[in-house]
Each structure stands twice: as structure tokens, then as C-alpha cells.
PAFI-337330 format. One line per 8 residues: number of its first residue (from 1); their letters; for each residue x, y, z of C-alpha. Coordinates in steps of 0.001 Angstrom, whole numbers, plus 500000, padded with zeros to 6 digits. Layout:
BEGIN
NUM	A	X,Y,Z | ...
This chain:
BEGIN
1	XXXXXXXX	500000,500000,500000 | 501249,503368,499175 | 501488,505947,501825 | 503803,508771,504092 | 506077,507943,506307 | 506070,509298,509595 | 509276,509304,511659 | 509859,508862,515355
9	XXXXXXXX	512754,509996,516925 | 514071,506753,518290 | 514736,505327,514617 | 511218,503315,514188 | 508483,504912,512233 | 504903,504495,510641 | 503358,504443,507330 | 500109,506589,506993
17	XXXXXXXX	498372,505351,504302 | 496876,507203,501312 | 493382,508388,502461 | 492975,507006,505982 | 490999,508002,508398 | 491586,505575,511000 | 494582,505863,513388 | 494449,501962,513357
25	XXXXXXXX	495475,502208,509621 | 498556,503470,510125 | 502026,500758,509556 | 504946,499960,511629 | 508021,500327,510367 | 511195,499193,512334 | 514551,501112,512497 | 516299,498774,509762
33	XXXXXXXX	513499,499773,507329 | 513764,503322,508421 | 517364,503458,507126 | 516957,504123,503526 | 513733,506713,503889 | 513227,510392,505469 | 510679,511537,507722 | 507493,512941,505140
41	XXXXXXXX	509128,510176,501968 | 505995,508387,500275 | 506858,504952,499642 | 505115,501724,498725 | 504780,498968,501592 | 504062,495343,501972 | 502494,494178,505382 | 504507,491525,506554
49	XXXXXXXX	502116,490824,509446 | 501593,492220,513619 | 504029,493195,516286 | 503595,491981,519540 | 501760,495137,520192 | 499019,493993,517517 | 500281,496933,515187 | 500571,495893,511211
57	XXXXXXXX	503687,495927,510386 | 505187,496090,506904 | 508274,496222,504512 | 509501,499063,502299 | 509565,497723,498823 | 509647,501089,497060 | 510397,504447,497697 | 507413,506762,495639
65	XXXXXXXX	508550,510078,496044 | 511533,511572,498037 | 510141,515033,499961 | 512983,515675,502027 | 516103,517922,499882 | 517104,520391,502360 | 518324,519807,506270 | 519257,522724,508314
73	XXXXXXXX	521121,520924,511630 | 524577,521626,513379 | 527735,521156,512008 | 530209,519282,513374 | 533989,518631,512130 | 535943,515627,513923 | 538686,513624,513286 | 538356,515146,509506
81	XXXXXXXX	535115,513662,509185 | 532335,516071,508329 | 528763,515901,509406 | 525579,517774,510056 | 523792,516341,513160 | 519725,517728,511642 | 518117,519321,513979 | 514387,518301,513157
89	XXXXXXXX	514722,514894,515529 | 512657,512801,513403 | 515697,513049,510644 | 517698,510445,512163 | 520674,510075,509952 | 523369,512058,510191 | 524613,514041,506927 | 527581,513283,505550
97	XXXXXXXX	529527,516553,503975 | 532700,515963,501124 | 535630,518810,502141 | 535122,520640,499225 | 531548,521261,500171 | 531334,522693,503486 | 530531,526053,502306 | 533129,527806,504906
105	XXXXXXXX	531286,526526,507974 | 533031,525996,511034 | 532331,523667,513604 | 529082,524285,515831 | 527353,526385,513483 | 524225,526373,512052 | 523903,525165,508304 | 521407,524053,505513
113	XXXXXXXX	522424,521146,503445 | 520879,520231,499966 | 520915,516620,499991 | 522585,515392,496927 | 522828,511333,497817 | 519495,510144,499665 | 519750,507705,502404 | 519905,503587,501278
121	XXXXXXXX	519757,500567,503168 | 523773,500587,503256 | 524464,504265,502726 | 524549,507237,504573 | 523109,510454,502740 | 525440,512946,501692 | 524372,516938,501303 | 526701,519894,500242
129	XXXXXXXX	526212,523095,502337 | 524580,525651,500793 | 523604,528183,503540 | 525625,529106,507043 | 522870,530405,509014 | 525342,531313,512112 | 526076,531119,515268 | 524516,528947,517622
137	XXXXXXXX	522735,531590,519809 | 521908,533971,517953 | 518672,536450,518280 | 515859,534779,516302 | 518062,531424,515114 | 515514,529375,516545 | 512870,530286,513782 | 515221,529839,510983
145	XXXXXXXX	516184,526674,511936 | 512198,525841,512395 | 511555,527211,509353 | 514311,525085,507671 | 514086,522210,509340 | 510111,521566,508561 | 510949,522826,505228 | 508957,525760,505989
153	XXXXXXXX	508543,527917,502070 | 508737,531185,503152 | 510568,532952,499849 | 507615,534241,496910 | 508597,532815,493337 | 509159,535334,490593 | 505859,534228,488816 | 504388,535287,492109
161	XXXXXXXX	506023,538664,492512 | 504467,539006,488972 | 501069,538717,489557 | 500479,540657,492460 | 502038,543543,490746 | 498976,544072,489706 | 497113,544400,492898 | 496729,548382,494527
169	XXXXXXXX	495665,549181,498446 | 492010,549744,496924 | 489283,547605,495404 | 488831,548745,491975 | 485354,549767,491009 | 485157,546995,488535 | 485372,544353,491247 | 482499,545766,493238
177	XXXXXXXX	480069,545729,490700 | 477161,542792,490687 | 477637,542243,493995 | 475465,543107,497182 | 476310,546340,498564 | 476517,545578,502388 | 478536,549016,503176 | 475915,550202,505235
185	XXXXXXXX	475296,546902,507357 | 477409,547745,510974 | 479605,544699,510352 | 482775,545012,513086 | 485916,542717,513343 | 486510,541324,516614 | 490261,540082,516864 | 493070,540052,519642
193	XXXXXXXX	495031,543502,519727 | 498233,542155,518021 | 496358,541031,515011 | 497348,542129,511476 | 494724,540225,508933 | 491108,540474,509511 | 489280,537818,507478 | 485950,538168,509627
201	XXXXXXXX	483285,540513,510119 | 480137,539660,512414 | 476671,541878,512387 | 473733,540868,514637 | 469809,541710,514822 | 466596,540252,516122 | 464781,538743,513803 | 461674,536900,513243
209	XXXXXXXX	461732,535911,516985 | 465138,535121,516966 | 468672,536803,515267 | 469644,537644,511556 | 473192,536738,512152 | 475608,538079,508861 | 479392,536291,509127 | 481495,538074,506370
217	XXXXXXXX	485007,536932,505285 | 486945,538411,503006 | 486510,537133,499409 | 489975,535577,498636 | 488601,533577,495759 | 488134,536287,493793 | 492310,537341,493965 | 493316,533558,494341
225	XXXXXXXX	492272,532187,491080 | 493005,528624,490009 | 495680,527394,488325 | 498069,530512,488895 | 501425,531275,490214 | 499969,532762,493416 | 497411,529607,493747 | 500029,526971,493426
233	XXXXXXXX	502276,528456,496193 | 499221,529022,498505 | 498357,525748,498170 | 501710,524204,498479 | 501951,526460,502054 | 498641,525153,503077 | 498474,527590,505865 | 500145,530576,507475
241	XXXXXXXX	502374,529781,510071 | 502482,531936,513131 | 506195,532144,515305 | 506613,534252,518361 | 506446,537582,517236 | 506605,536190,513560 | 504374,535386,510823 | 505403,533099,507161
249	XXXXXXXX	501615,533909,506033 | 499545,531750,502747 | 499225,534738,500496 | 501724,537829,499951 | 500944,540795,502401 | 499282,543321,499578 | 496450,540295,500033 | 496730,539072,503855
257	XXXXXXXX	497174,542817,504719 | 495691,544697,502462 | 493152,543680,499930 | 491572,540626,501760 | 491766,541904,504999 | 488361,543746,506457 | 490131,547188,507906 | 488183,549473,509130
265	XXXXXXXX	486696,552185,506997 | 487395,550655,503501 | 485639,549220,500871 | 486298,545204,500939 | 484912,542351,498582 | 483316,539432,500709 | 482044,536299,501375 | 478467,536474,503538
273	XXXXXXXX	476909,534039,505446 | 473344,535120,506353 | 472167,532866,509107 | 468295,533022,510662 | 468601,531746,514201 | 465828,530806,516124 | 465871,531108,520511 | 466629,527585,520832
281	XXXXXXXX	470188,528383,518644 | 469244,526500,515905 | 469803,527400,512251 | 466567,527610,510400 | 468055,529184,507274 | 471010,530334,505905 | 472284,531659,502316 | 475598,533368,500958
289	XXXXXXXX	476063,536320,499626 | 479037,537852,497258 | 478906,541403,498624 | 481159,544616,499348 | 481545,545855,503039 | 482652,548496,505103 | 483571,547509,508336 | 482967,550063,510544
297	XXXXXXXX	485185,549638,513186 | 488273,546956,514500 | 487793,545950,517960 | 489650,543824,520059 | 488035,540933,522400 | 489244,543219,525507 | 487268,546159,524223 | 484070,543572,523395
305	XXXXXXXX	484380,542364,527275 | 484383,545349,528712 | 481252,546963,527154 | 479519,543058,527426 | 480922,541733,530881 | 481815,544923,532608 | 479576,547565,531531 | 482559,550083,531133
313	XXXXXXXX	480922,553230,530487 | 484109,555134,528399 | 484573,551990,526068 | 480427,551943,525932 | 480194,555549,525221 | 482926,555164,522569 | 481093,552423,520713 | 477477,553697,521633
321	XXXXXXXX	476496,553523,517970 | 477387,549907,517612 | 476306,548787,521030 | 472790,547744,520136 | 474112,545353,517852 | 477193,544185,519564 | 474001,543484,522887 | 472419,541688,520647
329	XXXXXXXX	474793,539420,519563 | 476163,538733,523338 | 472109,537826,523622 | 472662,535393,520555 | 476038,534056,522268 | 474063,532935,525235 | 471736,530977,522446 | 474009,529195,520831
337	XXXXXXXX	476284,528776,524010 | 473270,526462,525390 | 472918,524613,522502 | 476292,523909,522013 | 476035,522068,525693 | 472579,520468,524640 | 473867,518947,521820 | 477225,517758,523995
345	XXXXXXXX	479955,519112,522219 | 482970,519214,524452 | 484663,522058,526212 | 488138,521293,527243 | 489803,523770,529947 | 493377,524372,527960 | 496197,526705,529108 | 497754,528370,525838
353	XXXXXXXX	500378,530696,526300 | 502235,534132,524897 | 506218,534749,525143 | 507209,538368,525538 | 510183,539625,524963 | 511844,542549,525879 | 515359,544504,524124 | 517616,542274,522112
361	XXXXXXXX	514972,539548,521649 | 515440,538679,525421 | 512242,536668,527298 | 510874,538325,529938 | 508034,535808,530605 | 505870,533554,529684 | 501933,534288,530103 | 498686,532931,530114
369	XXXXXXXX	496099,533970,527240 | 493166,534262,528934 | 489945,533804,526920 | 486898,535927,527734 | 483428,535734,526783 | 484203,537674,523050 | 486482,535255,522309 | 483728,532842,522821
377	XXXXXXXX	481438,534763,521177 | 483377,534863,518214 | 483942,531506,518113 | 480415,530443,518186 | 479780,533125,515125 | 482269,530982,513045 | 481656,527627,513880 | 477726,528568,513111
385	XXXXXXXX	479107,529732,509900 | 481083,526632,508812 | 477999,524415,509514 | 475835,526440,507560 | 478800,526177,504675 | 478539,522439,505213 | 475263,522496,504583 | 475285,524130,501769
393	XXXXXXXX	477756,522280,500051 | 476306,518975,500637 | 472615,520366,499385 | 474619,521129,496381 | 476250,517931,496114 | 479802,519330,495428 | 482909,518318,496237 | 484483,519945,499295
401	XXXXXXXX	486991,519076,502144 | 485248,518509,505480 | 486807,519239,508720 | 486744,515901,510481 | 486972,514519,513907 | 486898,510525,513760 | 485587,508818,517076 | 488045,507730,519513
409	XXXXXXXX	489723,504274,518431 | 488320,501730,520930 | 491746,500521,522240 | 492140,504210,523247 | 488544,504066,524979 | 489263,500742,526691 | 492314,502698,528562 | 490366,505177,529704
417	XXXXXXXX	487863,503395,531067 | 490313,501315,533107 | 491628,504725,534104 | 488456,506364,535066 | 487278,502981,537170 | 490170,503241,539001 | 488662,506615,540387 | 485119,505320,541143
425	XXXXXXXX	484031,507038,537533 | 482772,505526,533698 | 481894,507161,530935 | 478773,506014,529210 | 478534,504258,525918 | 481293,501991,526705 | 483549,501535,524141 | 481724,503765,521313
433	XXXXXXXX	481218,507020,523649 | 479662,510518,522260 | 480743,513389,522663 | 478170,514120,525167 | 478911,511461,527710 | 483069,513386,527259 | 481207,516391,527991 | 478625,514955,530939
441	XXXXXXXX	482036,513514,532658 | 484300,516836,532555 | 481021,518513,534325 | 480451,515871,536668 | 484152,515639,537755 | 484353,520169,537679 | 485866,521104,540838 | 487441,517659,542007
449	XXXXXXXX	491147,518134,542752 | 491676,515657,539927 | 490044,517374,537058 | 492925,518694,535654 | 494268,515008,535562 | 490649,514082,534232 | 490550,516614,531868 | 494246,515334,530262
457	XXXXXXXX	493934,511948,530280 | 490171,512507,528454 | 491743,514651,526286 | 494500,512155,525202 | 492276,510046,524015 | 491209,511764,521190 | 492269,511978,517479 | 493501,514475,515678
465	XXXXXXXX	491317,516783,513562 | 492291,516564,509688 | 490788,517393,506104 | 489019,514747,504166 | 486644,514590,501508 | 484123,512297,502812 | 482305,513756,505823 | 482046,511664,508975
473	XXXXXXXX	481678,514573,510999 | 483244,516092,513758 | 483309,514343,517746 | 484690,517197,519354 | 481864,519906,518409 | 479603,517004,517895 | 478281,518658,514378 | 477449,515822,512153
481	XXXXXXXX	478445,518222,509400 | 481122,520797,509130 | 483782,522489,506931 | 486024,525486,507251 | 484521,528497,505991 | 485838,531386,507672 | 489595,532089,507303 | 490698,531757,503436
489	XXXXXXXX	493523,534200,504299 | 495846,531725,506266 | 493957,527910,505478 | 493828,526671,501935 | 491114,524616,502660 | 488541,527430,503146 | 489738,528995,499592 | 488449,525942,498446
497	XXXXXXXX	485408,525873,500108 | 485080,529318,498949 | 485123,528687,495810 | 482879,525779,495409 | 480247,528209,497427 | 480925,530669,494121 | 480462,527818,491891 | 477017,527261,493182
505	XXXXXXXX	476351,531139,493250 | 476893,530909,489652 | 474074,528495,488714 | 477122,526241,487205 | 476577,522026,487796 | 478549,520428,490348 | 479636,518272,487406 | 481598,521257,486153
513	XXXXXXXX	483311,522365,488816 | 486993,522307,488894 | 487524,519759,491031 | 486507,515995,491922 | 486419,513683,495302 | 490393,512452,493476 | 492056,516124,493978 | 489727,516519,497345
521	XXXXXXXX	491410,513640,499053 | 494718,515037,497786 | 494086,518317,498734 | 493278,516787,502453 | 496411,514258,502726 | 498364,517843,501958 | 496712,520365,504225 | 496587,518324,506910
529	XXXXXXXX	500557,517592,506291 | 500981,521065,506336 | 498963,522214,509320 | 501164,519213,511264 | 504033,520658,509876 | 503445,524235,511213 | 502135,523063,514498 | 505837,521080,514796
537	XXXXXXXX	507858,524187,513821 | 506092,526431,515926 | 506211,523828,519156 | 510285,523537,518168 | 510811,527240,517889 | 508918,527661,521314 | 510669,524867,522794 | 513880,526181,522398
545	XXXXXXXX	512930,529578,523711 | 511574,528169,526701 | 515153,526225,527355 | 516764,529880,526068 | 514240,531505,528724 | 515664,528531,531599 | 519469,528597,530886 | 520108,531254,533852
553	XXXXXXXX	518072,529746,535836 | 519713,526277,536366 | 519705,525513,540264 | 516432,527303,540776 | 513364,525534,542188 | 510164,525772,541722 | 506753,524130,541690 | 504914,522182,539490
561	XXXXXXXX	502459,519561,537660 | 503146,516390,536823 | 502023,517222,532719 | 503186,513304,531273 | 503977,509917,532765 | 506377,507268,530467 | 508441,504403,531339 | 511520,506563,531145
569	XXXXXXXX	510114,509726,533937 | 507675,512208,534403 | 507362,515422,532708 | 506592,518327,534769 | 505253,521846,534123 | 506294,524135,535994 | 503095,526343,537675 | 502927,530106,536607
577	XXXXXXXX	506293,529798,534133 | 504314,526886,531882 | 507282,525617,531146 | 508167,521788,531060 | 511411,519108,531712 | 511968,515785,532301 | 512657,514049,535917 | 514180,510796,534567
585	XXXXXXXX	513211,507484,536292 | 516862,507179,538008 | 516243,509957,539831 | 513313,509279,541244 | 514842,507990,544596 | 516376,504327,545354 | 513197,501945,543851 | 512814,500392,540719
593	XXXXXXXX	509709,502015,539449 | 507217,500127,537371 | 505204,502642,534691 | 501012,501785,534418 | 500073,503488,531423 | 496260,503073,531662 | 496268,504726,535412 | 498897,507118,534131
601	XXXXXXXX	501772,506520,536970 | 505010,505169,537931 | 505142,503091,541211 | 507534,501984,543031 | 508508,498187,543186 | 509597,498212,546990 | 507909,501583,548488 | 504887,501879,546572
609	XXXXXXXX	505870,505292,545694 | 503261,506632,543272 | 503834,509768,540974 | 500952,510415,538683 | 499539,513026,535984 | 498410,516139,537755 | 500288,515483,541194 | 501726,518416,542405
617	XXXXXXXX	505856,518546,543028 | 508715,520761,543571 | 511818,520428,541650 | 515295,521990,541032 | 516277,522553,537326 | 519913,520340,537087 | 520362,521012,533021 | 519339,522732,530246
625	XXXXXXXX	520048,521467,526372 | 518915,523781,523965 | 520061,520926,521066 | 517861,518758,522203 | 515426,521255,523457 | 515239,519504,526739 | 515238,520870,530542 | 516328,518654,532865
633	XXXXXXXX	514652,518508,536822 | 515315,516521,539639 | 513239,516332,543172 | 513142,518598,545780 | 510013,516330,547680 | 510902,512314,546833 | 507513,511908,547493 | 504354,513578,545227
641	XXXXXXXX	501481,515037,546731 | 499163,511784,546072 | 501670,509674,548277 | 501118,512606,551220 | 497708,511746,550877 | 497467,508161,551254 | 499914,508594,554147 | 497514,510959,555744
649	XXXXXXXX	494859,508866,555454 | 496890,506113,556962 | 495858,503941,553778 | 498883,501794,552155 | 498695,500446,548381 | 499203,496682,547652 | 501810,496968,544253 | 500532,496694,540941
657	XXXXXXX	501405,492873,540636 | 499062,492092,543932 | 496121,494483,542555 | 495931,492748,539104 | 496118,489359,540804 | 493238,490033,542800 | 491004,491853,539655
């Protein structure tokens, strides 16, 4: 079967078939297979048969298509032997470098290698240096290397330049015309304060005992045609990629920041999804629109709060004009915020963070985003409009990609439900849950000192969201139909929803549209590549500034959260600095510890020690590898704060061996 390989840093990897859906469809590949391929290589495979973890397991018999020609790593001269260790750890091979092509790197610095000799079963790959990037610390290094090592395009072809030449700061008259003038419609962006692009535009009023709710996005089908320079590059970034304090966007800037985005007080082509919502926050109709707008003013969500949730007078008597409508929309919020709990769709508690940095690129801290009720609000707005998009394309019977969220694969379920009966709890529908028994359990267990461990381990369990062109809807928001409709600026995807909407706006067939279910499903294997890809360059970039942000600080202590449990240590975040290292299993204290993955602990063999996700601990940072982007702790307490307790209660714990014995 032909598929993409996905590496794991240990050497082993997987094969992710063509089309699958299913985590269970993915193929093990051992280290010896993963000799001659590269992390993101398509090759052919034969299963051979299981592992003794039940996994298919399979043999490399072709290599399809090699995706990996540039590395950017460190590199290293010894012995006269020349190599680039890569820096992206699921490239395990080291590069090998001839003298004559070293490019006038020194040893320890930062390079880019074009691989000229791919990896075989008895051959190391060889690459020429074609870039020094620097020195090893240097302000900002850790988003070129992210940017080179996921292979990140962040440079606009010629052919691209060319086209947008054409493009001005204003709409030309020409482009407004045949299209519904919405200028006078109060339509406001709503957007955090550092925000450059504004793809979406909300207006709200009662209607017909309910709301007339009007999402507008900024038309980038009509710039982004197919079959162009500009198309083909947007397509192959799949999605803008957002770095601390740094942005490789989809589309050239005279688009993401000028002509597609909805600034204030300017003519704007758009996209319009008119929704009629009735008081029980259900859609009763909905239609699209090709119009021009005006927004007429750009708020942030701190501005939205405060007139909303605190009734501040100066922001309210600032925006008195617009408050009527903005009202009514909080009104509508409350709507469609109860439905989205009657229907079940579940509301994880996650902690996402901002680094700031002060002069010379130097971290200050690390904070908390905190979302209020307009960042809520907003997000209801859009995910009504991508439903309604869903719907629309399916009435139409055109091809589309859906946003998907598969159900939980039972092995995954079976886990959690040995977890959860290990603390007196189930969650119904055995081993084919909904996403309303997830969300029945997080509010049962709200407030327990173990919902954060809850909340994580539930959490876990799920699969990743991904584009694909058959719709088996989406678990999470438990919609049984939904696409991505409102940010064609920075996802592919919703271009191409876009323009199958204007397809059907055009009274053309869905037999003539540009595209089939063959280029849908290639379209979703791709953007979902790509949105894995940024998410890993962004998490790498971070990660090293977090061990950047810990290097002076090596001896401290502090407290923190157990965040992951494996065989080889706990992981522990540390509480109001969010960031996270390793206490590795030999330092846990003199016991040979014994790692439960289904109750999501390490115990130990002769003192029953127990350390387990969400236990609270204090450690001392020992070490701090920015390399290997890894912080290393060791204990200040030998003992977490669930032992305390079952000393306390004067309760001891038979081991693990003796409990299953007696199940």
C-alpha cells in the first residue's frame, strides 16, 4: 500500500496510508526499514504481518517520492570527518559533507544542506552546504532553523512577485460591481490587539423571533484564482504559520494585509453568510452572499468584554452607535452557548500561552492567554458559519473538504475506562462514547482536585482533527456536518470551500466544477501535512525559547504539575512559568519504578511510591540542552502530593502485581 512515512525519533516509524481516516490504519516500520527513507518520503509497503503490540507491520519495497532535499542541523567537524547532526529529531541520519563542500562553515554552526545522495539501506546520505545560518545563539536562530528544518517555504517565486504587481491598496470599482452592497450593514471585526489580517466581520439583529446573524470573510477567491502562480504556492503552504512575534503567512501581504483583509473604513469584497437563528440556537436558514463591506470599526476581544461583561461606560460611550448590535449578539452568544452544551459538544479547559520579549529579543516571561466571553462569542459566530457552509455544500452535492473529527479508536477508549474505574468514575457508551457522555464527565468531575488530571487523560484520548473529503463529521463539536469556511487568508482549505460556494452562486453544475472527490482527498492528505508541519515548527521554535528563557536559571526551584507519565520519567510543568522538563526514572529515589500506562503513573517496586499526571511537586532545574530542546529537573520532595495523601489517610497500596492478581 502506498502511503507517508512518519518518523519517530528513536529510529522506528509508521506508514500513513493514502486516504485514511483511522489511526488503526497506520504501519509499523522498524529502524532497519527506516534506514533508507526520510521523515514525510511516500513509499510503497508490503504488510509483513503484527508486532507483539498487535500493530501491522510492513516492509519498504519502494520508495514513491523523496520530499525531504534540504536539512538545516549543526555542524560538526571531527577527526576530519564532516557531518551535520539535523536538527528536526525525526531526521535520524546524520549528513555526511565531502571537504570541498562545506561552504566555509566551522564547527558548531548552524547550516542548511541540499541533499545530493538520499539515504539507502547501506548508505549514509550525503548533502553539500549551501547556507551558514550562524552562530549557535543567535537572536531569532531558533525560527530559521524551524523554518528550515520543517521545510517551511517562506521565499515568493518570481511568477508570484508578477502577479500581484497588479494588485493596489484599493478595490477597483470593477470588482464591486454585481455584487450586494453591504457598506451600510454595521459589520465590526473582533480580533486580539496584536492582530494584522482580519478575514471576519460579524453583524447581529433580532429577527423573526430570533437573530439575523451576517458572518462576512473576506473574498479571497476572487484574487486567488486557480491554476496561477499565486494559487500553486498558497496551496503548496497550506496555511500561514504563526512564530513568536513572527508570521510566514499563505498569500503575499498586499492580500493578507491589504486587499483581503476587512480594515476598518474601507471598501472590501466578501464572502456572507446570512444565518436566521431561532431562541433555541438552531439554524433555520442560511444563504451566501458575494457582497462589498465596510467595516465600521476593528475591535479587540478586551474592548468587546468590557462593554459586554463589565459595563465600562468610556469603552460603551465610545462604541454607543454599535452597542445595540454588539448586545444583541452577546444575547445570541448565550443561544448558541446552550445549545452547544445540549447537543454535547465538548469544552476542554486548555492553558495556551504568549512569550514576551523585551530589548535584544530577550524573554521576559511567559503568560497565560486568557479567553473571555468575546472570544467565545466569536467563536460560536464561526463555527455557526462553517455548519451552515457544510450544509450548503452537501445540498449542492459538490465536492468539498470537510473538517473531520473521527471517534476515539476503541483501544484508546478501553484505557480510559480502566483509568476512570480506578477513580470510582465511567463514561457512558462503553467503548463507542459521544461526545456528550466526554462532555457529561468533565462537568460531573468540575471542581474535584483531579480534574485537571481528568481533563488530560480525556483529552489524550482523542484523534487528531484533519481534512478529508468524505464527511464523517466532527466528535469534538459534535456537528454531524462541518467544513472550514471562515479564514481563506491563512487555510487553503477554506479557499476551496470558497470557491465551490461561488460555483454554486453561479448556477454552474457540480459536474463542472473544477475539482473531483480524486484532487479533494489530495488536497486533504496535503493540508493536513501542512497544518502538522506548522504546528511542529512552531512547538520547536517555542521549545527552544523556553530552554533559552531557563538557561540562567539552572539551580532554581520551583513548583509544578506532573504534565506526562512514560516508562523513562515524568514530565513536569512548571506552575505560573508553563514551562516543562523531564525528571528521569533514576532519579526518582532508590526503587525500581514500574510505569502503568492506563492509570497514568510510575510506582515503586519496593515503596509503593506513586507519581501520577496532575500530582503536584517541587523540583530543582539540574540542566538545560537547547540541542535537544530539553530541561532537565530533579526532586526537591521524593515523594508527590498523592503519596502525602494516602499517608495521611493512613491507607497503604498493595503493588501493581498484587492488585491485578486480585482483579
Amino acid at each position: 500500500m502506498p502511503g507517508r512515512i512518519i518518523a519517530h525519533p528513536d529510529g522506528f516509524g509508521f506508514l500513513v496510508p493514502d486516504g485514511k481516516v483511522e489511526k488503526s490504519d497506520d504501519v509499523y516500520l522498524s529502524a532497519r526499514q527506516m534506514r533508507a527513507v526520510f521523515h514525510d518520503d511516500r513509499v510503497m509497503v508490503r504488510i509483513t504481518g503484527k508486532d507483539r503490540r498487535g500493530r501491522l507491520e510492513g516492509t519498504i519495497v519502494e520508495v514513491l517520492e523523496r520530499n525531504t532535499h534540504h536539512v538545516v542541523g549543526r555542524f560538526y567537524r571531527d577527526s576530519g570527518i564532516n557531518t551535520v547532526v539535523p536538527d528536526n529529531k525525526r531526521i535520524t541520519h546524520d549528513i555526511g559533507v565531502p571537504d570541498k563542500h562545506t561552504g566555509g562553515a566551522s564547527h558548531g554552526q548552524i547550516v542548511t544542506v541540499e541533499i545530493v545522495e538520499q539515504p539507502g539501506k547501506h548508505a549514509i546520505p550525503v548533502g553539500h552546504v549551501v547556507e551558514v545560518l550562524g552562530e549557535h545563539m543567535a537572536p531569532g536562530m531558533e525560527i530559521d532553523i524551524a523554518i528550515r528544518s520543517h521545510d517551511l517555504p517562506q521565499a515568493w517565486p518570481e511568477a508570484v512577485d508578477k502577479e500581484i504587481a497588479k494588485y493596489g491598496k484599493k478595490v477597483p470599482e470593477k470588482a464591486k460591481q454585481g455584487r450586494t452592497d453591504l457598506r451600510d450593514l454595521p459589520l465590526v471585526t473582533i480580533d486580539g490587539k496584536d492582530a494584522r489580517d482580519f478575514d471576519d466581520a460579524v453583524y447581529c439583529e433580532r429577527k423573526f423571533g430570533g437573530w439575523r446573524l451576517y458572518v462576512a470573510i473576506a473574498d479571497v477567491s476572487h484574487y486567488v484564482s486557480p491554476e496561477t502562480a499565486l494559487d500553486s504556492e498558497a496551496e503548496e503552504r497550506g496555511n500561514s504559520v504563526y512564530f513568536p512575534e513572527r508570521v510566514i503567512p499563505m498569500l503575499p501581504e498586499v492580500l493578507s494585509n491589504g486587499l483581503c483583509s476587512l480594515n476598518p473604513e474601507v471598501d472590501r469584497l466578501c464572502m456572507v453568510c446570512e444565518m436566521h437563528i431561532n431562541k433555541q440556537g438552531k439554524i433555520t436558514r442560511s444563504n451566501f452572499i458575494e457582497g462589498v463591506m465596510r467595516s465600521h470599526a476593528r475591535l479587540t476581544y478586551e474592548q468587546v468584554a468590557a462593554m459586554l461583561v463589565d459595563q465600562d461606560k468610556k469603552t460603551c460611550e465610545k462604541y454607543h452607535e454599535l452597542l445595540p448590535h454588539l448586545e444583541e449578539l452577546y444575547r445570541l452568544y448565550g443561544v448558541l452557548r446552550a445549545a452547544r452544551e445540549q447537543r454535547g459538544a465538548i469544552d476542554f479547559e486548555t492553558t495556551e500561552t504568549r512569550i514576551v520579549f523585551g530589548e535584544h529579543r530577550k524573554i521576559e516571561r511567559i503568560v497565560p492567554v486568557v479567553r473571555n466571553d468575546a472570544h467565545k462569542l466569536i467563536e460560536e459566530c464561526m463555527i455557526a458559519a462553517n455548519v451552515a457552509a457544510a450544509r450548503f455544500l452537501i445540498r449542492h452535492k459538490m465536492p468539498t473538504l470537510f473538517r473531520v473529527h473521527g471517534q476515539p479508536a476503541s483501544e484508546k477508549v478501553e484505557a480510559l475506562q480502566e483509568f476512570l474505574g480506578e477513580l470510582g468514575l465511567s463514561l457512558r457508551g462503553r467503548l463507542r462514547p459521544t461526545a456528550k457522555d466526554y462532555a457529561t464527565l468533565l462537568d460531573t468531575v468540575s471542581g474535584r482536585p483531579d480534574e485537571h488530571l481528568i481533563n488530560t487523560v480525556l483529552l489524550r484520548s482523542l484523534p487528531r482533527a484533519e481534512y478529508h473529503p468524505e464527511n464523517i463529521g466532527h466528535f469534538g463539536l459534535a456537528h454531524e456536518r462541518y467544513v472550514h469556511f471562515t479564514s481563506p487568508i491563512r487555510r487553503y482549505p477554506d479557499l476551496l470551500v470558497h470557491r465551490a460556494i461561488r460555483h454554486v452562486l453561479s448556477k454552474q453544475k457540480a459536474t463542472q466544477f473544477g475539482y473531483g472527490h480524486a484532487d479533494m482527498q489530495a488536497f486533504g492528505d496535503h493540508c493536513s501535512m501542512t497544518e502538522r508541519r506548522a504546528d511542529d515548527a512552531t512547538r520547536d521554535a517555542v521549545d527552544w525559547l523556553k530552554c533559552e528563557y531557563m538557561l540562567d536559571k539552572i539551580g532554581e526551584s520551583y513548583k509544578g504539575i506532573i504534565s506526562s507519565v512514560t516508562s523513562f520519567g515524568i514530565f513536569v510543568e512548571l506552575q505560573d512559568i508553563y514551562v516543562e522538563g523531564l525528571v528521569h526514572v533514576t532519579a526518582l529515589g532508590n526503587d525500581y519504578y514500574h510505569f502503568d500506562p492506563a492509570r497514568h503513573w510510575l510506582i515503586g517496586e519496593r515503596t509503593n511510591h506513586i507519581y501520577r499526571l496532575g500530582d503536584e511537586i517541587a523540583v530543582k532545574v539540574v540542566q538545560v540542552n537547547l540541542d535537544e530542546r530539553k530541561i532537565d529537573f530533579e526532586l526537591i520532595e521524593k515523594e508527590s502530593v498523592l503519596n502525602k495523601r494516602r499517608k495521611k489517610k493512613g491507607k497503604g497500596r498493595r503493588s501493581t502485581k498484587t492488585r491485578r492478581k486480585s482483579r
